[in-house]
C-alpha positions as CSV (number, residue, x, y, z in Angstrom):
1,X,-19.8,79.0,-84.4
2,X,-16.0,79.8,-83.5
3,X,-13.6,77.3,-83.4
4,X,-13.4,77.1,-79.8
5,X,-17.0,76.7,-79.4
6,X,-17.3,73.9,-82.4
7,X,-14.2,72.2,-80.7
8,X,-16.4,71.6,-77.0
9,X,-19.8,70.6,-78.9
10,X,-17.6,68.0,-80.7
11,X,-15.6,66.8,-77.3
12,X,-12.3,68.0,-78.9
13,X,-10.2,69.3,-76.2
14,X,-6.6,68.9,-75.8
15,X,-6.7,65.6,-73.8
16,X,-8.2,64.0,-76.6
17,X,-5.9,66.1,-79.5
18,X,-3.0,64.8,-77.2
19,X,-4.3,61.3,-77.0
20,X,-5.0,61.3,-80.3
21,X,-1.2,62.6,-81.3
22,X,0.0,60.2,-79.3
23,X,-1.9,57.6,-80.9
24,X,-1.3,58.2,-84.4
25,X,2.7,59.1,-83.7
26,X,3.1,55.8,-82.4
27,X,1.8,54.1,-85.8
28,X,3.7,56.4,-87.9
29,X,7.3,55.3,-85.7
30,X,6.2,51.9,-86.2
31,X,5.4,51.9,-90.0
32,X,7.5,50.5,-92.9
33,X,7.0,53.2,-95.3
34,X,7.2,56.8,-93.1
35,X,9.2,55.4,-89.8
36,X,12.5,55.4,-91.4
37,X,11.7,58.8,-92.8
38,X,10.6,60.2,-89.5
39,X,13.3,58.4,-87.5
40,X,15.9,60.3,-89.6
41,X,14.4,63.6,-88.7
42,X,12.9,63.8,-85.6
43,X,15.8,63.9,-83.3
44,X,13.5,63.8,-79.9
45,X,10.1,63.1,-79.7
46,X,9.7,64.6,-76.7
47,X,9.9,68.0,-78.3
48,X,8.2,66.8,-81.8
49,X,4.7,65.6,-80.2
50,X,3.8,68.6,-78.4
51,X,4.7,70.8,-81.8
52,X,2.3,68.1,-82.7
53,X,-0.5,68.8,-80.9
54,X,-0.4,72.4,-80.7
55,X,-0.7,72.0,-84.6
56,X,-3.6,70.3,-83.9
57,X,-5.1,72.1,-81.5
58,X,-4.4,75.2,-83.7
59,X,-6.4,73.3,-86.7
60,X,-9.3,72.2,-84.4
61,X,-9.6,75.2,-81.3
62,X,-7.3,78.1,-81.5
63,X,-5.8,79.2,-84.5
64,X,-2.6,80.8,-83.9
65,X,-1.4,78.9,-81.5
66,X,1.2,76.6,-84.1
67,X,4.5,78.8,-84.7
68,X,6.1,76.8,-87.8
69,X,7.2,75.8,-90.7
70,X,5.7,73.2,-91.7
71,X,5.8,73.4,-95.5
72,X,9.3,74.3,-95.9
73,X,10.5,71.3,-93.4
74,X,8.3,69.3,-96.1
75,X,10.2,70.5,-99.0
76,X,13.3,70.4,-97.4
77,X,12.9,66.3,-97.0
78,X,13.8,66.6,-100.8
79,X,12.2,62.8,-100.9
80,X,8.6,63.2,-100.4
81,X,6.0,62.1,-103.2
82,X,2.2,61.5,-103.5
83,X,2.3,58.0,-102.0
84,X,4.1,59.0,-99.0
85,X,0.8,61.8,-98.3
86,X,-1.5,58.9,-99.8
87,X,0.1,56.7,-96.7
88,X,0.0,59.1,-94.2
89,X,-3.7,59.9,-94.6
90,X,-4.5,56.6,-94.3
91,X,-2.9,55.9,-91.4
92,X,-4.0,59.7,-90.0
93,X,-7.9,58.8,-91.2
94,X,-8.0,55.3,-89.6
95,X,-6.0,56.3,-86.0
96,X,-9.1,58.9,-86.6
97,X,-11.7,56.6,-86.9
98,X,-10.2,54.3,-83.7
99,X,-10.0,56.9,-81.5
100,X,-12.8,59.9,-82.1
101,X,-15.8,58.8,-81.5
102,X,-18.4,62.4,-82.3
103,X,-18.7,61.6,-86.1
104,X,-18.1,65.7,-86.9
105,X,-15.5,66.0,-84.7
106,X,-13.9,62.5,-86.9
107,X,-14.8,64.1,-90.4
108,X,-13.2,68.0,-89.2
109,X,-10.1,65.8,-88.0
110,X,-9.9,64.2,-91.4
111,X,-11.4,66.9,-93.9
112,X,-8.3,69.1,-92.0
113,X,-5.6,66.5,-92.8
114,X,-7.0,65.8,-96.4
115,X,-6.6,69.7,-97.2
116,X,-3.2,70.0,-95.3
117,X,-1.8,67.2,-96.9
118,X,-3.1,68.7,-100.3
119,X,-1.2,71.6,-100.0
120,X,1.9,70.5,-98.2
121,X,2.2,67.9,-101.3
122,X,1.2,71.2,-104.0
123,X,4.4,72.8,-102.2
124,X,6.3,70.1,-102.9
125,X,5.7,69.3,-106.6
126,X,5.6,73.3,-107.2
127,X,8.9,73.6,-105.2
128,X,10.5,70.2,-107.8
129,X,9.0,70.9,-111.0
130,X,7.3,74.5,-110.8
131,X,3.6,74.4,-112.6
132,X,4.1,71.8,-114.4
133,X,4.7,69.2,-111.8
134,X,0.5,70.2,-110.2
135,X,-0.9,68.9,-113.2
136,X,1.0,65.6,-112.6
137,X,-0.1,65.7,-109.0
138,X,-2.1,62.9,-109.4
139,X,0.6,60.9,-109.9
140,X,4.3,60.4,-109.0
141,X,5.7,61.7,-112.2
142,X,8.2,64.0,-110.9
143,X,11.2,63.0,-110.8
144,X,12.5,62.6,-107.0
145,X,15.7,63.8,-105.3
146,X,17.6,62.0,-102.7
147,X,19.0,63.3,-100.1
148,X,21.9,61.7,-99.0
């Protein structure tokens, strides 16, 4: 079954990747750990939460439709580590759990952002400490950089 097709049997449409977006986005501006991080560099969220959503809609109905970068803006952050990811799925897998209620549609929305997180974070550690730093991917033993 094609993406498109998988995406209607589960109710996934954009209303509810929108909703969703929303949702979650909300709970990220609001939280302790990423909110300062996000506040620094998203300039408008007007423009950010539709880049948003056509992400998602690209993960969950069309591929192709996202245009972006989204592993070099990672790196760039110069900041990020494993617990930051760690948070951010949690958040992402409970806003999840709140608001999609087809139980495949809930485990594609979370199976996705377990294996994007993955990689963005293996980008990362490759991108601080080369091979090396995947072994330690369990763990925050890279050292960090700051940006000031």
């Amino acid at each position: 079954m094609d993406k498109r097709a998988q995406a209607a049997a589960e109710g996934i449409d954009e209303r509810s990747i929108g909703a969703l977006v929303d949702r979650f986005y909300a709970r990220i501006q609001g939280d302790e750990l990423l909110g300062p991080i996000f506040a620094r560099h998203v300039a408008d969220w007007s423009q950010h939460l539709p880049r948003m959503k056509d992400f998602w809609a690209s993960i969950m109905i069309e591929p192709g439709r996202f245009n972006g970068r989204p592993m070099q803006k990672h790196i760039a952050l110069g900041i990020l580590t494993k617990a930051h990811f760690d948070h951010w799925l949690a958040l992402w897998d409970d806003t999840v759990v709140q608001n999609v209620i087809d139980p495949a549609a809930a485990e594609r929305f979370c199976t996705s952002a377990h294996r994007i997180a993955d990689s963005l974070l293996a980008g990362v550690l490759l991108d601080r400490g080369g091979l090396a730093a995947l072994r330690t991917r369990t763990t925050d033993a890279v050292p960090m950089e700051t940006t000031p």
